[in-house]
TIDOGU-337206 format. One record per residue: x, y, z of N, C-alpha, C, CB in turn. Coordinates in steps of 0.05 Angstrom, whole numbers, padded with zeros to 5 digits, always signed. Atoms other than C-alpha are relative to their C-alpha. Glycine has a CB too. Layout:
XYZXYZXYZXYZ
...
END
This chain:
+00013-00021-00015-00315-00097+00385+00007-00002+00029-00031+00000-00004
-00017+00000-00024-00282-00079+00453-00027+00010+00018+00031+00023-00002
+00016-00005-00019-00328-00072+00519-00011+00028-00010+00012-00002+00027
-00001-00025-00002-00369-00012+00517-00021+00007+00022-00005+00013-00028
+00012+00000-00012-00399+00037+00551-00022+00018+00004+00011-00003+00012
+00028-00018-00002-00469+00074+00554-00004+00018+00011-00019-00008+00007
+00013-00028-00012-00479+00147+00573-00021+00001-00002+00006+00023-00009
+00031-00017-00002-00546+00171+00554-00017-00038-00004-00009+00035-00040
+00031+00011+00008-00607+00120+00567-00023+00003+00031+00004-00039-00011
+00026-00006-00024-00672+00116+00607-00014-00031-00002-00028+00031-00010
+00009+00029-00016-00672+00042+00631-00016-00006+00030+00027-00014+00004
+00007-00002-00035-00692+00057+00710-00034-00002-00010+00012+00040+00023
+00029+00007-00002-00765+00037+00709-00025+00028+00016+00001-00032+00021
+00009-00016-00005-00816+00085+00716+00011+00030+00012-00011-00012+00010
-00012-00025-00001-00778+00151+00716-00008+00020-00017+00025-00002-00004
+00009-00020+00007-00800+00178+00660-00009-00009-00028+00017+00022+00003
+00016+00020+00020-00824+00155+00584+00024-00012-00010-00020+00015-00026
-00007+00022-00001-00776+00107+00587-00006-00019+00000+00007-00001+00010
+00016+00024-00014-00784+00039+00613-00021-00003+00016+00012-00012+00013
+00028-00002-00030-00844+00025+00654-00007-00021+00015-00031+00007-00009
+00002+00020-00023-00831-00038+00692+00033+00000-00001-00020-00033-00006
-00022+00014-00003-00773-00071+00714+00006-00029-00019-00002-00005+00027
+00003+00025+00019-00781-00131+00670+00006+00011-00028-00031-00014+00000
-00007-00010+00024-00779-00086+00610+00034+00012+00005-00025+00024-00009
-00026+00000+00009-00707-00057+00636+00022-00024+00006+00009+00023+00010
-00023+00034+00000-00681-00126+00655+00007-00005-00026-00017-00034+00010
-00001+00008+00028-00690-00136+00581+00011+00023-00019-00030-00007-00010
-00026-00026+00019-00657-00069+00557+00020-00010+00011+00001+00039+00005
-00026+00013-00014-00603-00093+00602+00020-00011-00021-00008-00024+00021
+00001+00026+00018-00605-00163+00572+00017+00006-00026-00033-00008-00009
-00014-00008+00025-00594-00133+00506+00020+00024-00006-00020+00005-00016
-00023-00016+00004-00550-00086+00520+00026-00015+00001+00001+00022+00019
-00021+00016-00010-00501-00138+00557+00006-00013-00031-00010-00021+00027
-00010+00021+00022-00502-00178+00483+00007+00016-00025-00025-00024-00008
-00013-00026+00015-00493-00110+00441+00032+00001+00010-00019+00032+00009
-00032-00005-00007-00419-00111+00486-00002+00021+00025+00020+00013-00029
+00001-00018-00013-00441-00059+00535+00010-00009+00024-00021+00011-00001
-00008+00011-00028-00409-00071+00604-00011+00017+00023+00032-00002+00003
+00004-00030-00025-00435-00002+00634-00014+00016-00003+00020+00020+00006
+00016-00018+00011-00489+00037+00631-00006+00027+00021-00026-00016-00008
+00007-00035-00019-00504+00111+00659-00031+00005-00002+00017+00034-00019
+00022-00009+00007-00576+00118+00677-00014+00031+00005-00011-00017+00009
+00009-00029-00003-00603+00181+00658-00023+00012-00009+00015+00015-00010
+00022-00006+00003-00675+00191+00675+00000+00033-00005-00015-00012+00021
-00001-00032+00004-00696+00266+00651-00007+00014+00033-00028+00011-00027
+00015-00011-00016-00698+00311+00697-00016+00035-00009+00019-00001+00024
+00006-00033+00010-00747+00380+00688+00002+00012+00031-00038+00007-00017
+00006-00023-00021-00736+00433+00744-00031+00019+00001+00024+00022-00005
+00031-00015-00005-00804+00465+00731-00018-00024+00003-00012+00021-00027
+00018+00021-00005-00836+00396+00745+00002-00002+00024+00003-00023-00013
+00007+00021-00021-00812+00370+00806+00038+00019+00021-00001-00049-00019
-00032-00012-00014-00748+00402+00860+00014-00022-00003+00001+00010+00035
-00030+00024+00003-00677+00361+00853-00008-00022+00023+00039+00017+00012
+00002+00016-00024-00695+00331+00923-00022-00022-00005-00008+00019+00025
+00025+00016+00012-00764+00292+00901+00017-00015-00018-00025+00018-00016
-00015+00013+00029-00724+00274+00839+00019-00024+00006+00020+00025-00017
-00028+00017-00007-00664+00241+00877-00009-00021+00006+00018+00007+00022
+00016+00021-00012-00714+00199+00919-00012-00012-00017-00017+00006+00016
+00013+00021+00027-00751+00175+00857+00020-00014-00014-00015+00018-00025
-00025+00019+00021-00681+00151+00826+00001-00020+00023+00039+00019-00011
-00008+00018-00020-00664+00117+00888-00011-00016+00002+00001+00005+00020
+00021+00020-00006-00726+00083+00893-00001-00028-00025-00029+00020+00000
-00001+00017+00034-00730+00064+00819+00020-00021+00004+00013+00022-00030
-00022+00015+00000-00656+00038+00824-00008-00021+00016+00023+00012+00008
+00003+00034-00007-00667-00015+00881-00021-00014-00007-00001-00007+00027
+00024+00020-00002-00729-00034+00859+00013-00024-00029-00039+00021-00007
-00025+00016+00029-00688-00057+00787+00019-00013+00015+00022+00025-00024
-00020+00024-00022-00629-00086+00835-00017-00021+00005+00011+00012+00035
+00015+00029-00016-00681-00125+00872-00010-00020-00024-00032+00009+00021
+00009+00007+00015-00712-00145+00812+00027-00025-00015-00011+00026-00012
-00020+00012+00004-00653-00167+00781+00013-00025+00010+00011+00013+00002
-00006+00019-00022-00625-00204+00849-00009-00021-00005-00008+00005+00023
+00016+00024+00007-00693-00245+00844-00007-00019-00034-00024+00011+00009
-00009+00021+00028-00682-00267+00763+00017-00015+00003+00011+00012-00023
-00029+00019+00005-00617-00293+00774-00003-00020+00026+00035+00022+00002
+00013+00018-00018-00644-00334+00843-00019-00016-00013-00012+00013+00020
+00020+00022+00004-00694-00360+00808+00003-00017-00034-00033+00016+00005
-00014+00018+00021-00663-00383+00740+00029-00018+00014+00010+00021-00028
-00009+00011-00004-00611-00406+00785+00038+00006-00003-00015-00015-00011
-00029-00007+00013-00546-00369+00753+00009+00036+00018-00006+00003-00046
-00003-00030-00011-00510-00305+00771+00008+00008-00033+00028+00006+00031
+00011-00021+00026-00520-00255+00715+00025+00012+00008-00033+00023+00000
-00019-00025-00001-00457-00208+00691-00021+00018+00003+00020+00007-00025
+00017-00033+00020-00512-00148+00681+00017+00024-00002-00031+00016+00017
-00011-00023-00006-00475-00081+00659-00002+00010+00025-00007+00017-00014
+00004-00011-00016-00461-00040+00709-00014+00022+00000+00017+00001+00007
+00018-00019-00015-00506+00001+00739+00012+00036+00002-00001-00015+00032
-00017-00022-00008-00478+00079+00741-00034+00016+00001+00031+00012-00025
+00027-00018+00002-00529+00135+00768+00000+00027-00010-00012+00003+00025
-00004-00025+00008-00542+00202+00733-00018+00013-00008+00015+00003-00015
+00022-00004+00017-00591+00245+00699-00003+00018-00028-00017+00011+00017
-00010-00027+00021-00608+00290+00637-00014+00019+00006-00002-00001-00030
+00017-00024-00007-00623+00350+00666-00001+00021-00021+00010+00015+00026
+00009-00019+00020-00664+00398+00623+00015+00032+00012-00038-00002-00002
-00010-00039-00003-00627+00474+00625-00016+00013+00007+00006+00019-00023
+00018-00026-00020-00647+00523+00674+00024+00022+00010-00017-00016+00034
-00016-00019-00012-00612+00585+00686+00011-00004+00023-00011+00021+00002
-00013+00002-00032-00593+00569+00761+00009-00020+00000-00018+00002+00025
-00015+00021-00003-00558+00516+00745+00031-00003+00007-00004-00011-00021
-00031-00005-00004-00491+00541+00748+00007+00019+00035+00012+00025-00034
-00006-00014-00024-00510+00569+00823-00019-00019+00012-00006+00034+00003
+00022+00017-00013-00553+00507+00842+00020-00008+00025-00013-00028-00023
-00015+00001-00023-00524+00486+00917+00019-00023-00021-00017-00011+00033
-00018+00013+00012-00462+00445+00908-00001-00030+00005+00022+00010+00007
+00013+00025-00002-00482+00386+00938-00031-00012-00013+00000-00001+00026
+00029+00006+00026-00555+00375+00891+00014+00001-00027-00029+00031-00003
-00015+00009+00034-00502+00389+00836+00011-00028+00001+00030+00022-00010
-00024+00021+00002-00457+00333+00851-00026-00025-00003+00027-00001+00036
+00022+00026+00002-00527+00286+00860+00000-00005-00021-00028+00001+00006
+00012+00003+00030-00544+00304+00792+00026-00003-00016-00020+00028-00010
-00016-00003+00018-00480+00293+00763+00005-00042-00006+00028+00023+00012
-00011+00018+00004-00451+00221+00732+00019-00017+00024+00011+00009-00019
-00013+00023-00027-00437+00164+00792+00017+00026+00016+00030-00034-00015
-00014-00018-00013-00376+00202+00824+00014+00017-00009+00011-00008+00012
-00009-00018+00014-00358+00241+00772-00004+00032+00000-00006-00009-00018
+00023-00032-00011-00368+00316+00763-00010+00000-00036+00025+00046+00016
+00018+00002+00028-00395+00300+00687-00025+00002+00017+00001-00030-00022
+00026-00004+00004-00466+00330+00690-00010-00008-00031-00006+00029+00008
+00007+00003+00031-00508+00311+00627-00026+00023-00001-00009-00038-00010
+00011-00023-00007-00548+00377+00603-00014-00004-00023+00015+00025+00007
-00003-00002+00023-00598+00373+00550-00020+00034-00001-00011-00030-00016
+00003-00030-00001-00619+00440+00520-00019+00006-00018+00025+00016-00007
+00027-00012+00012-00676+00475+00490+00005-00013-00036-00001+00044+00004
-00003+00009+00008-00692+00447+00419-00006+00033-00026-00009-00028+00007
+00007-00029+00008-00686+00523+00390+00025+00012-00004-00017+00017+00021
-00021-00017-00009-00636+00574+00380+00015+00004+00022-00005+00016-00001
-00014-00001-00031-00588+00581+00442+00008+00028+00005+00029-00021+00005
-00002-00024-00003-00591+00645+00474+00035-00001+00016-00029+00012+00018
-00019-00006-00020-00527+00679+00512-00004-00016+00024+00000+00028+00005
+00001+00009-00036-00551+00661+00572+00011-00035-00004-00043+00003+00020
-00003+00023-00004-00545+00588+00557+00031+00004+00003-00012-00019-00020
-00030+00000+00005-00467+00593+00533+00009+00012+00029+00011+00021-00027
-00006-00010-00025-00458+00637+00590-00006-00016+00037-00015+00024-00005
+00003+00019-00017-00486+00591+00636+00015-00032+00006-00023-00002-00006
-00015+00014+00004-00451+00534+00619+00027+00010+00001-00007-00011-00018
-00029-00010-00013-00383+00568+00620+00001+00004+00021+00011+00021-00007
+00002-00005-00036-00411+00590+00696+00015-00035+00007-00048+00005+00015
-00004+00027-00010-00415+00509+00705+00032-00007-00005-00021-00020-00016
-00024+00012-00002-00344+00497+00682+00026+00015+00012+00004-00007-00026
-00015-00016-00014-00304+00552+00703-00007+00015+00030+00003+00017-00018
+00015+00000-00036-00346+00572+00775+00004-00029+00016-00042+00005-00001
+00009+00029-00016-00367+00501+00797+00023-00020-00011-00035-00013-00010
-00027+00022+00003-00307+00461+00763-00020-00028-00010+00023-00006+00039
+00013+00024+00002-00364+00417+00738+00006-00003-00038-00038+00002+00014
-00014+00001+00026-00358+00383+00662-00032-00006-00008+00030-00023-00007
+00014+00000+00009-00420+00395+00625-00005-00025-00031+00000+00025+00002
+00008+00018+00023-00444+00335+00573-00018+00009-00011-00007-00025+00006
+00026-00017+00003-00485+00362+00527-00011-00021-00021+00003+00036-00012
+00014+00018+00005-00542+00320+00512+00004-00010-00034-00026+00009+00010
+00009-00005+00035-00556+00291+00431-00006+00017-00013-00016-00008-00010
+00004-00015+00017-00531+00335+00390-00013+00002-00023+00013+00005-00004
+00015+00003+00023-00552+00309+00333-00024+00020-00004-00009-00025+00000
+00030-00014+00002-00625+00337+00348+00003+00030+00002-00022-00010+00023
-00016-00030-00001-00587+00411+00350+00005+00007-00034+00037-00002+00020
-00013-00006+00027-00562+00402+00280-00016+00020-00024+00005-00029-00013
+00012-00016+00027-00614+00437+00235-00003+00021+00001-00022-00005-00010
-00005-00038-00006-00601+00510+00277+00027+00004-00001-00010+00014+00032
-00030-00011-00002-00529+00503+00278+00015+00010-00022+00017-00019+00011
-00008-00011+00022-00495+00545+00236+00026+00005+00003-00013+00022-00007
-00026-00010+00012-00436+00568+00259+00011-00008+00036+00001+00040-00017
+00000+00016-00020-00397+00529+00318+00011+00003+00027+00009-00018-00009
-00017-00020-00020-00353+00578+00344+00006-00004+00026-00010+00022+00003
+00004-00002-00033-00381+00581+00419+00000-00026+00011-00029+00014+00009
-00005+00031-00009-00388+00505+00422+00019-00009+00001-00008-00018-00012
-00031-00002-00002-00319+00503+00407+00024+00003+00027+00005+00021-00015
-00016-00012-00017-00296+00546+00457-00002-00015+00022-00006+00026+00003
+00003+00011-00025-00334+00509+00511+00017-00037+00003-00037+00001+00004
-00016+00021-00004-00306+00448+00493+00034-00004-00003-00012-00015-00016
-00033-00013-00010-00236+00475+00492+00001-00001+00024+00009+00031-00006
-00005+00005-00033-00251+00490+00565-00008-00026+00014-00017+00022+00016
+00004+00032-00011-00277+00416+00571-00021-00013-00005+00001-00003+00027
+00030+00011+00006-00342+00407+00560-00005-00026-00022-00017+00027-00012
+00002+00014+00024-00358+00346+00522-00027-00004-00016+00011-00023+00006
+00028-00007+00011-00414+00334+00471-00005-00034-00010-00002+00029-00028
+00012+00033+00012-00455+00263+00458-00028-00001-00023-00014-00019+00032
+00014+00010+00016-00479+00238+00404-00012-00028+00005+00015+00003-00020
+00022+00015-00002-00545+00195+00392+00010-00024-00022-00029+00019-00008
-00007+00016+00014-00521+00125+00357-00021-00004-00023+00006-00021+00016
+00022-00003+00022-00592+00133+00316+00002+00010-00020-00018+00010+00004
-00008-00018+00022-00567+00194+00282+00023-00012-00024+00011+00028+00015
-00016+00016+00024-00522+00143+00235-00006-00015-00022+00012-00015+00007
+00029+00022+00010-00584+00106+00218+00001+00021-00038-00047+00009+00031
+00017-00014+00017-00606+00161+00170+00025+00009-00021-00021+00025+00017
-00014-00011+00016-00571+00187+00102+00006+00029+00010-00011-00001-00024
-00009-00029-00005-00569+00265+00115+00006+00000+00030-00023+00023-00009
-00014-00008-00041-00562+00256+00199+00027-00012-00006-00021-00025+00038
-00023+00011-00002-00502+00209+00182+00018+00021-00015+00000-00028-00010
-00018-00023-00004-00468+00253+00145+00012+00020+00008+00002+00005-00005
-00001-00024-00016-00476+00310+00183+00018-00011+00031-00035+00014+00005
-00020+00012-00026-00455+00264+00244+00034-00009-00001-00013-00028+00009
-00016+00010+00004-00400+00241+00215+00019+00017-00013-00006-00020-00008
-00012-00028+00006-00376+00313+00193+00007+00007+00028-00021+00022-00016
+00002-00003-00034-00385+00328+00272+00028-00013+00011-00029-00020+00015
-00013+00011-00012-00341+00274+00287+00024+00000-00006-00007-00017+00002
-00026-00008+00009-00289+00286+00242+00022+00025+00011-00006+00007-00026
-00006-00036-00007-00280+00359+00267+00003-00007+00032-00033+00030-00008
-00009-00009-00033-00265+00336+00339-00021+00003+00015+00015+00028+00005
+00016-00005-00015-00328+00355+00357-00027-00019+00014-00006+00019-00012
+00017+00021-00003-00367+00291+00381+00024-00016+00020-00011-00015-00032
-00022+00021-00031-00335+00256+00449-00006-00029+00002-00008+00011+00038
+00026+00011-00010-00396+00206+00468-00012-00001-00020-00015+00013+00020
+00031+00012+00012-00436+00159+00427-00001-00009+00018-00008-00018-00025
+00020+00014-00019-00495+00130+00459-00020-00004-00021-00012+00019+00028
+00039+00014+00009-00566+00100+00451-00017+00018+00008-00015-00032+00018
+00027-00021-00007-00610+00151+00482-00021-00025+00000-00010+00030-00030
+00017+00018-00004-00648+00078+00494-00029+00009+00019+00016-00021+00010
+00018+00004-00033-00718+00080+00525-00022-00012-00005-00011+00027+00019
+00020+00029+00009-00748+00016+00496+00023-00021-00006-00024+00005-00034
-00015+00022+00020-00733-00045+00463-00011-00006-00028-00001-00027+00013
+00013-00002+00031-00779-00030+00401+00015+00026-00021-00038+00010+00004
-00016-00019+00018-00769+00040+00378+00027+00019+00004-00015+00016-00005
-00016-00013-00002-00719+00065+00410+00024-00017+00017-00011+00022+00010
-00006+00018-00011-00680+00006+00430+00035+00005+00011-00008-00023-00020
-00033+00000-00005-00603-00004+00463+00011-00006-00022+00012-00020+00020
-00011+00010+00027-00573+00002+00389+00025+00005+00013-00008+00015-00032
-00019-00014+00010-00504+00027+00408+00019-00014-00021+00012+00010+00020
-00017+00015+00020-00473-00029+00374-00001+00001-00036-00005-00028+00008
+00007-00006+00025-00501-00011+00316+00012+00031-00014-00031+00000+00001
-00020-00022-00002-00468+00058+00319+00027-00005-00002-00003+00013+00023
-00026+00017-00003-00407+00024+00329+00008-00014-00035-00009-00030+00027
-00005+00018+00027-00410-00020+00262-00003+00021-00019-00020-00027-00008
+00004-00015+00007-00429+00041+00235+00020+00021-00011-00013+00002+00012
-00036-00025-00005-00361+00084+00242+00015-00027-00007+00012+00018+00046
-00016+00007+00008-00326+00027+00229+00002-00014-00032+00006-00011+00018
-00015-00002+00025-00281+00037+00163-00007+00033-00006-00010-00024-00026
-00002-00029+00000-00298+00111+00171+00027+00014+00018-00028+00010+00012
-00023-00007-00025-00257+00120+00237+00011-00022+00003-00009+00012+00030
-00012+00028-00013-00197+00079+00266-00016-00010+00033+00039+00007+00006
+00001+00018-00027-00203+00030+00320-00011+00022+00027+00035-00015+00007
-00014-00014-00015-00175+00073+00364-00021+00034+00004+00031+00000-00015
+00012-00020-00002-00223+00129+00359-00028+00000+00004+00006+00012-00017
+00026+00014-00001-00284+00085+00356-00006-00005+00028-00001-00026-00017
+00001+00013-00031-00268+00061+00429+00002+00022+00017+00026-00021+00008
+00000-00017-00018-00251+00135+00452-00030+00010-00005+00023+00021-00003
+00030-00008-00001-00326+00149+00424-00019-00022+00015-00010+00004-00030
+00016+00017-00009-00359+00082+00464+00013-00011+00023-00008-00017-00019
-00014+00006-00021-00310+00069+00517+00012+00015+00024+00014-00009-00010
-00007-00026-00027-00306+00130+00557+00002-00001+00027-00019+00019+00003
-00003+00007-00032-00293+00116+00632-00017+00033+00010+00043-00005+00012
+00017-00019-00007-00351+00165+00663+00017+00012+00032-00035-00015+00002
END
């Protein structure tokens, strides 16, 4: 199993029903670092009808050093210096029409470290025009590359793939939940997904260490002797 690396989780401590200390994501960390993970993308939710981008940024910021510091002082006081994954900042912002005209600088906050990957997740319903249309705004207006959150949890309206297609023709990529492998009927269906091109990004969607723990490695052992090597590492090794 070759380094990997984590898009979707909600390790940052008190962000959102995630983790809720720092001690609890030292220990998602922990177990992520021994799953193989070298890199993780944290992506507390964000809702636009809760709270403005600006509030939001300051609460990541905060969160983040307080986990750094946290961290700093474990490895001072056991004495050792800790690899811990790396750290990358990001969020999953919930879909809102004005997203594809949000200023350009609040976009770029909310997007993946220095990347222009945004991660977007989307109503758990039918998808109107407007969404598709909105998201094509984001990739063809703003030049930004829409991630679209666990599909998996999409799968029991999708019928016909067409428009998802198209967007990911123009770039867009789509992540899958390493859970959805767990199960008989999600795995197949995931693993129909993945066959078809259409699955970029596994992840953990982690935001425990009970039920919803840093499995991705388990995703990983999962695909392999289904998919090659080589396709296993472009789904867990993605450079964000």
């Amino acid at each position: 199993m070759k380094a990997m690396i984590d898009w979707h989780t909600h390790i940052l401590p008190s962000m959102d029903d995630g983790s809720k200390s720092v001690e609890e994501s030292a220990a998602m960390l922990e177990r992520s670092l021994k799953a193989g993970v070298t890199a993780v993308v944290l992506t507390p939710h964000f809702y636009p009808d809760r709270e403005d981008p600006d509030r939001f940024l300051k609460r990541r910021s905060r969160s983040l050093e307080k986990l750094k510091e946290h961290l700093e002082a474990t490895e001072r006081s056991a004495g050792i210096s800790e690899s811990w994954p790396k750290l990358i900042p990001g969020a999953e912002v919930y879909f809102f029409p004005e997203l594809a005209v949000l200023e350009e600088e609040m976009l770029r906050k909310l997007c993946i470290g220095e990347s222009r990957y945004i991660m977007v997740e989307l109503p758990e319903k039918r998808w109107t025009d407007e969404i598709f249309e909105t998201l094509e705004g984001m990739i063809i207006n703003r030049r930004m590359i829409p991630v679209l959150a666990h599909i998996d949890r999409y799968f029991h309206f999708i019928k016909d793939t067409a428009r998802l297609r198209e967007l990911v023709r123009m770039g867009m990529l789509v992540q899958l939940n390493a859970e959805a492998l767990d199960g008989f009927f999600s795995r197949r269906t995931a693993l129909k997904w993945i066959d078809s091109g259409m699955v970029h990004i596994l992840a953990s969607d982690c935001h425990d260490l009970t039920k919803r723990p840093p499995d991705l490695d388990h995703g990983y052992r999962h695909l392999e002797g289904h998919i090659d090597d080589r396709m296993i590492d472009e789904l867990t090794a993605r450079e964000p």
